[in-house]
C-alpha positions in Angstrom: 0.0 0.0 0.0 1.4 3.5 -0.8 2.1 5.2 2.4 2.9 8.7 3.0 5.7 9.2 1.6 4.8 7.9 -1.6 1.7 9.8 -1.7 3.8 13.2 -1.2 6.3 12.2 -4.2 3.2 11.3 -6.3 2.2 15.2 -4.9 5.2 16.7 -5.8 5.1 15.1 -9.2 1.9 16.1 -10.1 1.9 19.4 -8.9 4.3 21.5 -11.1 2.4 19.7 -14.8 -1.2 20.3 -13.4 -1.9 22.6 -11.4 -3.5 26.0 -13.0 -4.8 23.7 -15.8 -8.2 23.1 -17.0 -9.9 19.5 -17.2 -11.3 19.2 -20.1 -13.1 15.8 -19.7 -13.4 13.0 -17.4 -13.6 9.4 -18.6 -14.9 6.9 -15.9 -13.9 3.2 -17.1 -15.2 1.5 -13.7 -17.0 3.1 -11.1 -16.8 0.8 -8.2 -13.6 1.5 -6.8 -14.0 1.3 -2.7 -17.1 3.6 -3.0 -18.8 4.5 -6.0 -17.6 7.3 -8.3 -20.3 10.2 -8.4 -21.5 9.6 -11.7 -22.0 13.4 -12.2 -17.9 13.7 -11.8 -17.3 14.5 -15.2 -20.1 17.7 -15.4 -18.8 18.8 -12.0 -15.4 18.9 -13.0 -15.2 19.5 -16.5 -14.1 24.0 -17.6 -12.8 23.8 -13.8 -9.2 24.8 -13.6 -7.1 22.7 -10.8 -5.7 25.2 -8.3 -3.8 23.1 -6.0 -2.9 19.7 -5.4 -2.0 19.1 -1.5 -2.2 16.3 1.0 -4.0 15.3 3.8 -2.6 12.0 5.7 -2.3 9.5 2.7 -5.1 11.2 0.5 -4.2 14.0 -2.5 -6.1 16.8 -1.8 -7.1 18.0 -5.8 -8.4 21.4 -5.3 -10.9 23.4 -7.6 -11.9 26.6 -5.9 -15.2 25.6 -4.9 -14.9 21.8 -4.5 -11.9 19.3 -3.7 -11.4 16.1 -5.5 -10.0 13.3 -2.8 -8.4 10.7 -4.1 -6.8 7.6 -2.2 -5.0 5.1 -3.6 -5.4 1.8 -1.8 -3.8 -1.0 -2.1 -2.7 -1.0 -5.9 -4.0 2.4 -7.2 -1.3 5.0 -9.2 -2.0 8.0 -10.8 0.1 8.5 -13.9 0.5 11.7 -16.6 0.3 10.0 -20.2 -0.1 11.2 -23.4 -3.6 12.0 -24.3 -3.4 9.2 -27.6 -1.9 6.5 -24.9 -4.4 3.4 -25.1 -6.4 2.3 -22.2 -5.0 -0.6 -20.3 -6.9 -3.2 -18.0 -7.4 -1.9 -14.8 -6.9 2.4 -16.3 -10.0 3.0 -14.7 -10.3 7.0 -14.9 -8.9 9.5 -17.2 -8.7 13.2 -16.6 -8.4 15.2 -19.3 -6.1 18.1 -19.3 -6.1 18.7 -23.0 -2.1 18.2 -23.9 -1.8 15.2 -21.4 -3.9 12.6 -19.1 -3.7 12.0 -15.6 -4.6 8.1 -15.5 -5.9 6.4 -12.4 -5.0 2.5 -12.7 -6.0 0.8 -9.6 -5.9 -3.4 -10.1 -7.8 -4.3 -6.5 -10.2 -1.4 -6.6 -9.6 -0.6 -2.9 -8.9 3.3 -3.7 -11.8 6.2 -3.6 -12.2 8.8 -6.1 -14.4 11.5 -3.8 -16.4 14.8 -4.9 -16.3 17.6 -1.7 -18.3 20.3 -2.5 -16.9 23.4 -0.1 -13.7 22.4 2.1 -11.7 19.4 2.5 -11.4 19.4 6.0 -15.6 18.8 6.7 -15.3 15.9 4.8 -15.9 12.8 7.2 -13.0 11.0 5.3 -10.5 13.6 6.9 -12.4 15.2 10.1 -11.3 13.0 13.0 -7.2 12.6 11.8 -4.4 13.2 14.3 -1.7 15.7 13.6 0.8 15.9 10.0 3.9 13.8 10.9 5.6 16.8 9.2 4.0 19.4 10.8 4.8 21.4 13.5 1.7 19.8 15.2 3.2 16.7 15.8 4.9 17.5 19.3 6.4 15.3 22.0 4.2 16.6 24.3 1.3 15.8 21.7 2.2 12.8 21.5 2.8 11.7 24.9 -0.8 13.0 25.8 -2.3 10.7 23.1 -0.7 7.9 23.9 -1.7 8.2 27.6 -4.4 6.2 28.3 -3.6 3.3 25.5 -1.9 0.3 27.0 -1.7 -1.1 23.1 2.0 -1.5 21.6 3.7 1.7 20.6 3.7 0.5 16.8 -0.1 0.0 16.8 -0.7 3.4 18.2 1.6 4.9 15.7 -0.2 3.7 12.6 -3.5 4.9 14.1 -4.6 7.8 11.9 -6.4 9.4 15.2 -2.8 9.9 16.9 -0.7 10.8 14.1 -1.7 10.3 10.2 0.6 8.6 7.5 2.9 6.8 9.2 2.4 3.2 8.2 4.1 -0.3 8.5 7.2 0.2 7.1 8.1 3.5 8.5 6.8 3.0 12.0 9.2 0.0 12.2 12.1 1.9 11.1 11.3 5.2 13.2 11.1 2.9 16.5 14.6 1.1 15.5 15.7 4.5 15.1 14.4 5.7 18.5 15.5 2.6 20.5 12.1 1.5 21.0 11.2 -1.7 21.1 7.6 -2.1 18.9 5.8 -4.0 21.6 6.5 -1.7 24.4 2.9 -0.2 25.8 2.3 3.2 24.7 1.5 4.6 27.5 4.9 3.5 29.2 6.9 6.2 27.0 8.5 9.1 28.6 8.6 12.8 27.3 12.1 12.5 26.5 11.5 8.9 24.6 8.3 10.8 22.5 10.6 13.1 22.2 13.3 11.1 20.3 10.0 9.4 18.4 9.0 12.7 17.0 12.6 13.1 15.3 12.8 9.7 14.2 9.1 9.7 12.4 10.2 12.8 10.9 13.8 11.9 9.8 12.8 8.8 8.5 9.9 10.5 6.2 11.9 12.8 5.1 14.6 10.6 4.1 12.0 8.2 2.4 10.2 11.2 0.4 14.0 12.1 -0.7 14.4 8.8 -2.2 10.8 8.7 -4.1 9.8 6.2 -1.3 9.6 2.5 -1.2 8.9 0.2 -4.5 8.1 -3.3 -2.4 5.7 -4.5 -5.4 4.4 -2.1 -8.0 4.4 1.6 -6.8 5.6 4.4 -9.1 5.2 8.0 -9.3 3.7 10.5 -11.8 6.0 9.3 -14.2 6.1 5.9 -13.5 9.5 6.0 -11.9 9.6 3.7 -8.5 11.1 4.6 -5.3 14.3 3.5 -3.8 14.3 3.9 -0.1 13.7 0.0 0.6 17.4 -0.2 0.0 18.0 1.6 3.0 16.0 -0.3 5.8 17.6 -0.7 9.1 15.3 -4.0 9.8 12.0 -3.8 7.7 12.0 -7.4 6.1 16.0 -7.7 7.2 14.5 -11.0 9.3 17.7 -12.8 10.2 19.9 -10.3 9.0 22.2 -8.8 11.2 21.5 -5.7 12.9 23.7 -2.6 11.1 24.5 -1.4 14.9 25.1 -4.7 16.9 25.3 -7.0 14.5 22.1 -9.5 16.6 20.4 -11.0 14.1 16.9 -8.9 13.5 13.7 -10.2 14.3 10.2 -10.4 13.6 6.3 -10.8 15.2 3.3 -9.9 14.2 0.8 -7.3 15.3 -2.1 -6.2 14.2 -1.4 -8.9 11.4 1.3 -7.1 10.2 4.8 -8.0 10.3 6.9 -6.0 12.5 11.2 -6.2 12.6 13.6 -5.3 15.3 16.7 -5.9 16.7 16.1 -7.3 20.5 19.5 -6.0 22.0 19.0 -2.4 20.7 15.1 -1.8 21.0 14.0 -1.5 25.3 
């Protein structure tokens, strides 16, 4: 699944080659993606010009002025600029038309969303209840310690949940705890303000890092331009099982939560 930071590198991509351009048409394939495409999308969006494209957690935020466009990628979903004579493939589900080029939407599990918000983003129920930007100065040590309060769960568990702090998924919670010296099964609410502390650098180091290399190509990601990402060759311990850990050399090791797999090294994780 996409995770932040591929969603922002797909962002940055799109950006500069779409923004203050008009879509021209809208060509819906296959409607049932994870909910329904408005079947009116293509008379609500055709003559508008695309002002910005942001984020919002692991949604790109396509806005129009009066309306926002949220799209989500899933498990499989990509969003690619092609040229406007490139032939449909299985699974190109949605076209947007921008006149000189396409912005194709190619999604094989259909598990992504392609959402009409009339007014602002933020009301939509898709995006009300999120925690803080990883990136953002709202994600604080002291925020985080007072989230994690009253949850007894693992630390990783509580760090992929949207309501605490959005984006940060499988692979990069397991290599910001590595990072932080935490070990991924530790209850949440045993961490000190000093230990969030260190967590709120690592998170952030590690998306940044991840966004500077395109982010991670496990199966079939790729960006705007259908380029893949490259940060999986620099995990510390995701998928390493066995391998030995880069600072002690103990061989890394892996359980499951929340049916996910979940690496670390046992001597340098408390």
């Amino acid at each position: 699944m996409p995770e932040l930071p591929e969603v922002e590198t797909v962002k940055r991509g799109l950006a500069p080659h779409l923004e203050q351009h008009i879509v021209h048409n809208v060509v819906v394939r296959q409607p049932r993606l994870r909910w329904p495409i408005d079947p009116q999308l293509a008379q609500k969006l055709s003559g508008l010009t695309l002002q910005h494209i942001t984020r919002r957690a692991k949604y790109l935020l396509f806005d129009f002025g009066h309306g926002v466009l949220l799209i989500h990628l899933g498990m499989s979903g990509s969003l690619r600029l092609v040229d406007p004579d490139t032939p449909a493939a299985k699974h190109d589900h949605v076209d947007f038309d921008f006149g000189d080029q396409l912005l194709r939407y190619h999604d094989p599990r259909r598990f992504g969303a392609i959402v009409w918000q009339p007014g602002p983003a933020e009301v939509h129920p898709l995006l009300q209840q999120l925690g803080p930007e990883p990136l953002s100065p709202d994600f604080t040590a002291e925020g985080l310690q007072q989230a994690l309060s009253s949850r007894r769960s693992a630390i990783k568990l509580c760090l992929m949940d949207n309501h605490v702090v959005v984006g940060v998924g499988n692979i990069y919670a397991n290599e910001a705890l590595f990072l932080a010296g935490i070990h991924p099964q530790r209850a949440a609410n045993t961490l000190t303000l000093a230990e969030c502390r260190h967590l709120v650098d690592t998170v952030q180091q590690v998306l940044q890092r991840a966004i500077a290399a395109g982010g991670s190509t496990l199966r079939d990601f790729v960006d705007a331009v259908g380029k893949p990402g490259y940060f999986q060759q620099n995990y510390t311990v995701y998928g390493r099982t066995g391998l030995p850990c880069h600072r002690c050399h103990t061989p890394i090791e892996m359980v499951r939560l929340g049916q996910r797999g979940t690496f670390f090294c046992p001597m340098c994780q408390h």
